[in-house]
N, C-alpha and C positions, 0 to 999 in steps of 0.2 A: 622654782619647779619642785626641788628637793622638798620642800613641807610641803606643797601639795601632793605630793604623795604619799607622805606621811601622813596628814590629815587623813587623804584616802582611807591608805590601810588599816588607821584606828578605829575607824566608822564600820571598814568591812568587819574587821574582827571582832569587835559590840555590837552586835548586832540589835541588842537591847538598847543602846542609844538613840538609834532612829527610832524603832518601834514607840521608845518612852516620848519622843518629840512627837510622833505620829499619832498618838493615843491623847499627848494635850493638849495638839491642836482641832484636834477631834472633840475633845473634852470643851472647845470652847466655842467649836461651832464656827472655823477657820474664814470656811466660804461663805458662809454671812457675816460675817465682821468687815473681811473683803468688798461685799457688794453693800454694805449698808453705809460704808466710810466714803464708796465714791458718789452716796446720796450724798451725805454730810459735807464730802469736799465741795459739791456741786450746790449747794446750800450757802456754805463759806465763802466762795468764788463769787459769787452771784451778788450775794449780799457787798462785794467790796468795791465790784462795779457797778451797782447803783447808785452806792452814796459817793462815789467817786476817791477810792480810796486804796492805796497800794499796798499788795500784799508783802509786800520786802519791808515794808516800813512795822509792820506788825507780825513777826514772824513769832513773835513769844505766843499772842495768841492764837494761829494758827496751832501752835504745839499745843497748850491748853484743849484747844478742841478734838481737834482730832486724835489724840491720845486719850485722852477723857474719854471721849465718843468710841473710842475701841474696848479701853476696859471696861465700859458699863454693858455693851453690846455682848462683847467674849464672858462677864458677869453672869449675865442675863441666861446665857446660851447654856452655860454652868449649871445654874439652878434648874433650867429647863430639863435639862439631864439627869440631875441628883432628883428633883421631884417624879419624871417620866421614868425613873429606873424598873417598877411594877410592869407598865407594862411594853417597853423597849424592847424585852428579848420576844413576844408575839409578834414581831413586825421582823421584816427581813430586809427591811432599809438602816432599822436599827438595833440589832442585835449585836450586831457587831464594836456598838457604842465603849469606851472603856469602863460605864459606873455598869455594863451587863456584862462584862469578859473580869470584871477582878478588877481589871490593871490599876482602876481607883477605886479606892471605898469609899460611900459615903462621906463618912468624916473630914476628908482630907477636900473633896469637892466642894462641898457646900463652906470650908473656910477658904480656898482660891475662889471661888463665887463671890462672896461676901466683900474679901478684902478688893476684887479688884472692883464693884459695886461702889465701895467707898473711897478710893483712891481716883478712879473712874469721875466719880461726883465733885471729889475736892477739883481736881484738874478743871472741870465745868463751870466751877463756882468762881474757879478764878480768869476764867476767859468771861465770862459774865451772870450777874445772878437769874438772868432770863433763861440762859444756856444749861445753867444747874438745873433750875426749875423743869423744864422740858424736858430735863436727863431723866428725871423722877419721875417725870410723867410717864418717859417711855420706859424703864423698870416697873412700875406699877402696871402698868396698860398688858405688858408682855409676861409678867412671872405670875400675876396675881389677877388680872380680869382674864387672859388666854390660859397659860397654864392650870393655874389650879382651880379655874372657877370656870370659862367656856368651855373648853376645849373635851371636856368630859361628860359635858351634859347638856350642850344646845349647838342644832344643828348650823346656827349663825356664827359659831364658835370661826369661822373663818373671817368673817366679817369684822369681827372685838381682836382678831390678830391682826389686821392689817392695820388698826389705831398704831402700834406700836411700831410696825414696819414703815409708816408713812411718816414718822418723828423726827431721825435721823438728821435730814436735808434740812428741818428745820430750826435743832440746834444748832447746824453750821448756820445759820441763817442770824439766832436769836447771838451767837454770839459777836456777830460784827454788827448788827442793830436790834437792840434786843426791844425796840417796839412794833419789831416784825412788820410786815404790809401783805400789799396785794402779791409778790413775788414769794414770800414763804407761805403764805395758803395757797397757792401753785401749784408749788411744789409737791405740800402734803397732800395736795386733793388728787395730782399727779398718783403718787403714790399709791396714795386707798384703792383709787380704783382700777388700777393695775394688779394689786396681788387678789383677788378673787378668783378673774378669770386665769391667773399662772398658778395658785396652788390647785383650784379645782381640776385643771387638767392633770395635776399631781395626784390629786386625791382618784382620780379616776383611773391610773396608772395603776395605785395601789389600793384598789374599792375593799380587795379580801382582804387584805393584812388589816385596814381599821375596821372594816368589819369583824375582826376575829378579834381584835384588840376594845373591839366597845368605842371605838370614836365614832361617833354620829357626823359625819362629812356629810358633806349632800350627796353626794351620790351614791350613800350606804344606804339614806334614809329616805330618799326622792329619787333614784336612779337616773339613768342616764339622759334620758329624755329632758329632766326637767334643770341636770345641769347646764347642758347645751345651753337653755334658752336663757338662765341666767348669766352663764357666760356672754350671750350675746348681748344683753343688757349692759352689762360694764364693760363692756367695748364701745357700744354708741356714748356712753355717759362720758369716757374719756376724749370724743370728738372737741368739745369745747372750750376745755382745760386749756391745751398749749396757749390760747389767745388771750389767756390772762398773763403769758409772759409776753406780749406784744413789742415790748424795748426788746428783745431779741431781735428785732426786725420780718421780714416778708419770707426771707428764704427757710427761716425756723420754721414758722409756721407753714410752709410749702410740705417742709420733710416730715412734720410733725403729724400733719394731716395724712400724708402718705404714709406713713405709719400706719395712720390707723385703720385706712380703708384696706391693706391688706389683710392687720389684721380681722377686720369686720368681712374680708371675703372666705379668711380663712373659717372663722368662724361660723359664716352659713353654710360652707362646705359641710360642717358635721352635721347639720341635720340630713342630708343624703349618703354620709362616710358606711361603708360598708365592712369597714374595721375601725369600730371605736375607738381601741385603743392607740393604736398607730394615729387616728386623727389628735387623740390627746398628746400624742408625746410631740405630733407636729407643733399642735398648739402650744404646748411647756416651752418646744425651742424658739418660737417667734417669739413669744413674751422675753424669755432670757434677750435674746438679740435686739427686742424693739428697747430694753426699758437703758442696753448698755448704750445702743445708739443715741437714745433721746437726750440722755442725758449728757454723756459727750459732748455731743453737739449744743447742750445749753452754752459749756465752759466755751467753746471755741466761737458761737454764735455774738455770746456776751463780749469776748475780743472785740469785735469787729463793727458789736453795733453803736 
């Protein structure tokens, strides 16, 4: 007990320690590295109970992966930053970023970016050369066709991000069978069409801030009206998906389904909502709840079936 509070007190009395922890895990984009690793584990998982194959017996590459899978993601999330530094402080979601408060310059980000980019890749290449390849994929897809080339200048710039977002599951995937199937395009088609209608509800949260900052989101550039209806597009598109993972069994697909028809209720609700924004940030929280449930429930489903 005596060093724990000793630890305490050192922490209280540096207060700059935490803040420096706080600024780079910020710096790397903490909570999506979190939510993109339990794609990837749900990808890896998947894959081990199809080919009928134990995870105890392969734990090296399980570390390969998802350690690989986190630096190239937390990389990624880096450059994002070091590149978005312009215009980060117009936004009041990210002003507070550390490449817009000082706490990192420049120079020091774009080489923690870089090295864990490369170390990130090497880890991939050694859980398998399919799994590296797909790392690359999702580094190019996210730093260089979203960041620095959609994301400023076409209103589908939402669309060319969710390539990258939907990768993840499928490296865990490429690296336990790296000639992929019907269960790793699943997954990714899972994915695609889930981040549409979860950032648009985002982007409609915050319409002024990428409006003042020049991001052409749809709902800057189409208003609200014509979000809606695209969001309720990629709600029905996802009704079908779950039943390409059909070896999950009957009750997957029960919950999966149910998933969606909430959210598909949810979603006609906004064209009657008489506070947009409130219906959007409903919608942001279903999507977060539906995409942690779904996928949960693959690993536990894949147990059983």
């Amino acid at each position: 007990m005596s060093n724990g509070r000793a630890l305490t007190a050192s922490a209280e009395a540096d207060p700059e320690t935490t803040t420096f922890v706080k600024d780079f895990l910020a710096l790397i984009k903490i909570g999506i590295v979190n939510s993109n690793l339990v794609t990837t584990f749900t990808g890896l998982w998947l894959a081990f109970q199809f080919t009928n194959r134990h995870f105890l017996n392969e734990l090296d590459l399980m570390f390969y992966t998802l350690f690989g899978a986190a630096l190239i993601i937390a990389g990624s999330g880096a450059m994002n930053n070091f590149i978005d530094r312009d215009i980060d402080p117009i936004m009041s979601r990210t002003k507070s970023r550390p490449t817009v408060t000082g706490r990192f310059s420049p120079a020091p980000v774009l080489a923690i970016a870089l090295s864990f980019l490369v170390v990130g890749e090497i880890l991939l290449f050694m859980a398998s050369v399919s799994a590296g390849v797909w790392g690359l994929a999702g580094i190019i897809s996210y730093v260089v066709l979203y960041t620095m080339w959609s994301k400023r200048k076409h209103v589908s710039n939402t669309i060319v991000g969710s390539i990258s977002g939907a990768i993840p599951p499928v490296i865990g995937w490429a690296a336990v069978e790296p000639a992929l199937g019907w269960g790793a395009l699943a997954l990714f088609l899972i994915m695609f069409a889930w981040q549409p209608p979860h950032f648009y509800a985002l982007a409609m949260k915050r319409t002024e801030e990428y409006r003042a900052a020049g991001i052409p989101m749809l709902p800057v550039v189409k208003g609200f009206a014509r979000t809606k209806k695209s969001m309720l597009v990629w709600v029905l598109i996802l009704f079908p998906l779950p039943f390409l993972l059909m070896e999950l069994g009957t009750w997957f697909l029960i919950l999966a389904t149910a998933l969606n028809v909430g959210w598909l209720v949810l979603a006609i609700k906004g064209f009657k909502a008489e506070d947009d924004l409130k219906w959007a940030n409903g919608m942001f929280i279903y999507s977060l709840n539906y995409m942690t449930i779904l996928f949960v429930s693959m690993i536990i489903f894949s147990i059983f079936s």
